[in-house]
C-alpha positions as CSV (number, residue, x, y, z in Angstrom):
1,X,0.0,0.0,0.0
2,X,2.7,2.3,1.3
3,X,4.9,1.7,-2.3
4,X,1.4,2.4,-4.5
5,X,1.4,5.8,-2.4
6,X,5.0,6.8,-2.7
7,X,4.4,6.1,-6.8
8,X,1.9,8.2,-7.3
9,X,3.7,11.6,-7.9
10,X,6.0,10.6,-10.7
11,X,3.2,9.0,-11.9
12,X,1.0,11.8,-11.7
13,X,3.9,14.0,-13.5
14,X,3.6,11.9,-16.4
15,X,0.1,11.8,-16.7
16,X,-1.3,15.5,-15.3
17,X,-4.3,15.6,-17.2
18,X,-5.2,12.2,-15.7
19,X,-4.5,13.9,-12.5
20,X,-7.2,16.4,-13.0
21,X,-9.6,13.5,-14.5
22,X,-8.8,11.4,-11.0
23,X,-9.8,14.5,-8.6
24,X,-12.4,15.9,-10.7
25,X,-14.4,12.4,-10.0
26,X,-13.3,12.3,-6.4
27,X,-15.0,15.4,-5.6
28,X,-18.1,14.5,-7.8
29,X,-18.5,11.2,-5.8
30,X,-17.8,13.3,-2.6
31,X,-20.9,16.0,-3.4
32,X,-23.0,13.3,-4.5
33,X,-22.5,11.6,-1.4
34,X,-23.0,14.6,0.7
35,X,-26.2,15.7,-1.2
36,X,-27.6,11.6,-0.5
37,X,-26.8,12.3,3.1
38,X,-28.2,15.8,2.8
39,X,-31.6,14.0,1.2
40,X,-31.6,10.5,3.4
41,X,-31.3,13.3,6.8
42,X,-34.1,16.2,5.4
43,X,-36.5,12.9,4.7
44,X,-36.9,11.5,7.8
């Protein structure tokens, strides 16, 4: 686990773009996780 983490910044400089890709879904799962929570908590 600890090797996987300590790889991913060169290869992350390689790929930057992918970078972007990879976060920009993180925080979409992340919001739509917060607004289900949001929804589940407001409905009952």
């Amino acid at each position: 686990m600890n090797e996987q983490i300590r790889g991913y910044p060169a290869y992350y400089k390689t790929t930057s773009v992918n970078k972007i890709c990879h976060l920009f879904l993180i925080l979409m799962l992340f919001y739509l996780t917060k607004i289900n929570l949001f929804t589940e908590s407001s409905c009952t």
